[in-house]
C-alpha positions, 0 to 999 in steps of 0.5 A: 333468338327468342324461342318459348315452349317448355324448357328442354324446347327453349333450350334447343337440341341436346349434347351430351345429355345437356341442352345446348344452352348449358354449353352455350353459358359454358362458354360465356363462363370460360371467356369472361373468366378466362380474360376477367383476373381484375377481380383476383388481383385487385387488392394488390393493384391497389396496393402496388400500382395506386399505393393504398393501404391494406385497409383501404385497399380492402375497404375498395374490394369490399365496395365490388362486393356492394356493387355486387349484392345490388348486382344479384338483386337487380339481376334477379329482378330483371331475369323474371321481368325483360328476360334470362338472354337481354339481362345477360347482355346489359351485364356483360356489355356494362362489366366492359365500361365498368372494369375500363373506368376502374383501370383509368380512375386516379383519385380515391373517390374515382375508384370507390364509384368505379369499384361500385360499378364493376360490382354492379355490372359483373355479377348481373349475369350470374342469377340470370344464367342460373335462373335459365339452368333452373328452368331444366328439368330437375334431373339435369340441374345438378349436372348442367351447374357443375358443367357451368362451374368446371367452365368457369375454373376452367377459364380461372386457371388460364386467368391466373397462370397468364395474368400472374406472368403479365401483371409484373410488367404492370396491371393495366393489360389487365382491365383491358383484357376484362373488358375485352373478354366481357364483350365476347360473352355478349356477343355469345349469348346474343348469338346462342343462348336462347330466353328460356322465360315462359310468358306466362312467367313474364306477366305473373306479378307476383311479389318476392318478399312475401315469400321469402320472408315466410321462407324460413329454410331459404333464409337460413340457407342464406345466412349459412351461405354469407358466413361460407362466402366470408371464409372463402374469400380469404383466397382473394382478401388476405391470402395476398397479403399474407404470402407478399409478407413472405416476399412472393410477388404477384406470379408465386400467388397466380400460381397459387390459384392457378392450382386451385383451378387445375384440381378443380378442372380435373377434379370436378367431373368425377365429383359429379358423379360421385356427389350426384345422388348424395345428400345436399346437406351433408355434402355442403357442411362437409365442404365448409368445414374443409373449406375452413380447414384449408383456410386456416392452414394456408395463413399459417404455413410458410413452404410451398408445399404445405400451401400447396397441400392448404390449396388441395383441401379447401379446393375439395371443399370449393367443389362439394360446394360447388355441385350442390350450391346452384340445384340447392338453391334452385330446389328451393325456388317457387315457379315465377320467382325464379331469377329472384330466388337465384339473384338472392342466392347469388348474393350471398358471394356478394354479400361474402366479397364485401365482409370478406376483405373487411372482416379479414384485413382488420382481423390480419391487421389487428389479431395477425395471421395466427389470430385469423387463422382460428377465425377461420376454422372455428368458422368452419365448424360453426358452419358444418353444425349449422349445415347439417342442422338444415339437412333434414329440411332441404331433403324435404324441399328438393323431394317436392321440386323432384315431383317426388310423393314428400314423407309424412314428416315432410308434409306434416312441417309448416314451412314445407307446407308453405313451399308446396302452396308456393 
């Protein structure tokens, strides 16, 4: 299955205007997230089933997220040294033993090293996978990451909807189905997705920090992108909490999400479309402030429908994300540090899943729904203004990854000057 030459070749014949590797990693995404609702539910397994408190319910979700920033790292590392195909099997096949030893463990520190190793295991994928749509012409990235994203929702709503239902007969079916489903996506990428890592990629050494450190847009678009990922995850860290105060069980909150998947199943394509050839920029900040919006109103409304309405907004913010995040970063991205370039993008929703459950439980448990709601949306406007701050630059970047002569302001900033040599 090992297949070189240029990229469009590594990746085999085209459907639909999209290789068929971006189909294949479609169905990687839709089956690990479709039989992978551990992660979602977590915080209320710990509480439930294993009687933690909130806090230390959080503190353990926030120790997936550790695990996951090395995960990022190392995937990364890995996608531009074995390869974009054997780092995805080493991460699918290790989520398996990872989320049936989190399942089995009974005592605290069982947990702790557990929820560490799912961290580490489940994520280690995702810059590998990226790397491998990076490694497409420009042109199809921006579509090729949204095909991945709808997969991914896709497989999360069914998640949701069937894991809310089976979760009050208890949650160990569903470290078994994670498992389970983690095994098939190897077995999809050992039998259909091609390594798209050129050799001559393979041997360059050349080392990682340098670059980034001397990268200030890539640093800051990371500092912007942690902040995001720390409001966002209040879905996952607080807003169960919140709504099993109002006495809703575990299938009122899968529902919950079920819809956020269900809008953005049917909502993403035609975002596509629309957000293609607008500004990266300008469509990241409007969708963090959105997202922040969404976020806030979702803690402090009581009726099914304003959460139902709270869900709308921050989902139309989760899909603008969505469509510029993967070809923004990949944009960026000097030829050779690819997969690291990605796994240190993929770390900002690790380093976001550990602060997260952190930030919003102490901030719930301390300053209330109310006082974590205003968290939120001042979050959310600090985020849009600091976005659209670094609009003007990204612009420059992605005109020189499109092969486009950049403007005579462009070339004349160092940093850009700097990602040009690169």
């Amino acid at each position: 299955m090992t297949i070189y030459g240029t990229p469009t070749a590594a990746a085999g014949r085209t459907r639909s205007g999209l290789p068929n590797l971006v189909w294949a990693l479609a169905a990687t995404h839709f089956v690990s997230r479709a039989g992978g609702a551990v992660q979602s539910f977590l915080v209320l397994y710990l509480t439930q089933e294993q009687r933690l408190t909130p806090t230390t319910a959080g503190a353990v979700v926030a120790a997936v997220g550790v695990g996951g920033i090395g995960s990022q790292v190392l995937g990364g590392w890995l996608g531009d040294r074995i390869g974009r195909r054997h780092t995805m099997l080493a991460g699918f096949l290790g989520t398996a033993v990872a989320i049936v030893a989190l399942g089995s463990a009974t005592t605290l520190p069982a947990i702790w090293a557990a929820a560490v190793g799912v961290g580490l295991m489940a994520d280690l994928f995702r810059p590998a996978g990226s790397a491998a749509v990076a490694d497409l012409p420009p042109g199809q990235r921006v579509r090729a990451f949204g095909v991945l994203f709808w997969a991914t929702n896709l497989g999360f709503s069914v998640a949701t909807v069937s894991a809310g239902a089976l979760a009050r007969n208890g949650y160990g079916l569903l470290f078994w189905i994670n498992a389970a489903a983690s095994v098939l996506a190897a077995l999809i990428v050992w039998r259909r997705v091609p390594e798209t890592l050129q050799p001559a990629s393979r041997q360059a050494k050349r080392a990682l920090l340098p670059v980034l450190l001397r990268d200030r847009l890539m640093l800051a678009m990371v500092v912007i992108h942690v902040g995001y990922f720390t409001l966002f995850l209040q879905m996952f860290a607080t807003l169960p909490l919140v709504m099993a105060a109002d006495g809703h069980g575990p299938a009122a909150y899968g529902t919950l999400l079920a819809l956020n998947g269900i809008l953005i199943v049917a909502g993403q394509p035609l975002a596509v479309r629309l957000l293609a050839g607008r500004d990266p920029g300008t469509v990241l900040a409007a969708s963090m402030l959105l997202v922040g919006i969404g976020v806030a109103s979702v803690l402090t409304v009581h009726s099914d429908a304003g959460r139902a309405a709270s869900v709308v907004v921050w989902t139309l913010g989760q899909i603008g994300i969505a469509v510029m995040f993967g070809a923004s970063f990949a944009g960026l991205a000097p030829e050779g540090l690819r997969g690291r370039y990605m796994g240190v993008a993929s770390a900002t929703w690790s380093v976001g899943a550990m602060l997260g459950p952190l930030v919003g439980t102490v901030l719930l448990t301390h300053a209330g729904r109310g006082g974590l709601a205003v968290v939120s949306a001042i979050a959310g406007i600090a985020l849009f203004a600091g976005q659209q701050a670094l609009g003007p630059a990204l612009r420059c970047r992605t005109t020189a990854q499109d092969g486009r002569r950049p403007s005579v302001r462009c070339a004349s900033s160092r940093s850009n000057r700097l990602a040009y040599a690169s």
